[in-house]
Each structure stands twice: as C-alpha cells, then as structure tokens.
Steps between C-alpha positions, in 0.01 A plus 500: 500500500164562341386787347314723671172659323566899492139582427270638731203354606234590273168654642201310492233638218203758625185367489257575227263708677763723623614527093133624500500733762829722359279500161269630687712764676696568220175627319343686816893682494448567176169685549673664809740643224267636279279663770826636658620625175199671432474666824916641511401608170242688621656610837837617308319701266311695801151333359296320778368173338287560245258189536381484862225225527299525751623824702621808470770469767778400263577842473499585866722176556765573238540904553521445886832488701488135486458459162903581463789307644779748507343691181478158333114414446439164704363348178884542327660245841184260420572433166874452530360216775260353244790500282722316721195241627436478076873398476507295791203248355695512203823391611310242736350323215766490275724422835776773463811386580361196729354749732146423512443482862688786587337714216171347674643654854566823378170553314313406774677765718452767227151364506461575842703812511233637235193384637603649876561857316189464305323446808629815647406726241176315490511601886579902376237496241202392740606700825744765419411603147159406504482407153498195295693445172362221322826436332706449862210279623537249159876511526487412932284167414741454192837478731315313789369259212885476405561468842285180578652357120863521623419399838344226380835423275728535784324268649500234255838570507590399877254196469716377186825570684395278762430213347 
C-alpha cells in the first residue's frame, strides 16, 4: 500500500495584473471610506455636508426622505460596504485563509450590490428629488469603478480555474 498524499490541490497563482487591480480597488475603497466617513459624520450630527462642490443640492439630497434608511443616514450602510470591499482586497492579497477566489466572488457581488443601490438613489436624486449632491454622484462612479475592478478579478479567477 502506498501512501496516499492528504493535501489538497493547491490553487494556481492570480495573475499579476489582477494583483494590480485589488491595489487599485483597495485604494478607490479606501477613498470610499473616507468620503463615507465624512458624510455619516455629517449626517449623524444633523449637519448637511459642509463642502458641496459644484451644487447646492447636497443639502436637499441628504435632508430628504431618502436620505435615511430606517433613520440611519444612507452614507452610515455605504461606509460599512467600503469597509467590507477595503477588507475584502485585503484579505485577497494577502490570500486569507486560501480563499482568494471566493473573497474575489463575494466582492464582486458586494460590488454589484453597491453600484445597483447607488444607481437608484442616483435615479431619486435626478427625478424624484430633483437635486444633485456632488458627494453621492463621486461615491456612484467610485462603487461602479469597484465594480468593473472586482469583476474584472472574478474573472481572472474563472479563466485561472480553467486551465
């Protein structure tokens, strides 16, 4: 009888560029934190944003019934998801616990979970609110940008399976 090997099959390495992209998205996370931090500051404090570049509907966005998920400002939910898409680029590079590709799958559907919300309040601001805040538009292009990075990740991911 021969011994049998006990050790699982070891996962083929990422490809550099994707090591790149969760850089990449680990940084544009990071920014997603600070702006989100700033904002629930803001929000929790009953201030609307102090620095509104570029329009005056910030305001008008954050005081509105949308501006509040169940008396929680919307900007306190989109930093705890920066947080988590922060942590998930972390534990991808340094590969948590082996589970790269799955940490790749999850991002990518918090990712797209973000960017599909953004897009609705994006939605509220132009036609029900009628107001732009500056501050919603920057962090809706910074989730879909996280969105194309993980998608772009989780693909890399199937294509290295494969082989």
């Amino acid at each position: 009888m021969g011994r049998k090997n006990s050790a699982a099959p070891s996962t083929p390495a990422p490809p550099i560029f994707a090591h790149v992209l969760v850089w990449a998205a680990l940084a544009l996370a990071v920014v997603g934190v600070a702006m989100a931090a700033y904002l629930a500051a803001e929000n929790i404090q009953g201030k609307a944003s102090g620095i509104c570049v570029g329009s005056h509907g910030c305001a008008s966005v954050q005081q509105s019934e949308y501006g509040k998920i169940l008396g929680i400002p919307v900007s306190a939910p989109g930093l705890a998801l920066y947080l988590a898409l922060a942590g998930a680029a972390g534990a991808w590079l340094w590969n948590w616990r082996g589970q790269r590709d799955q940490v790749a799958v999850l991002a990518f559907y918090a990712a797209l979970f973000g960017a599909l919300f953004s897009g609705f309040l994006t939605y509220l601001e132009g036609w029900v609110i009628e107001a732009w805040c500056t501050w919603c538009i920057a962090s809706a292009v910074l989730m879909s940008a996280l969105l194309m990075l993980w998608l772009a990740v989780f693909l890399a991911a199937l294509r290295t399976r494969r082989r």
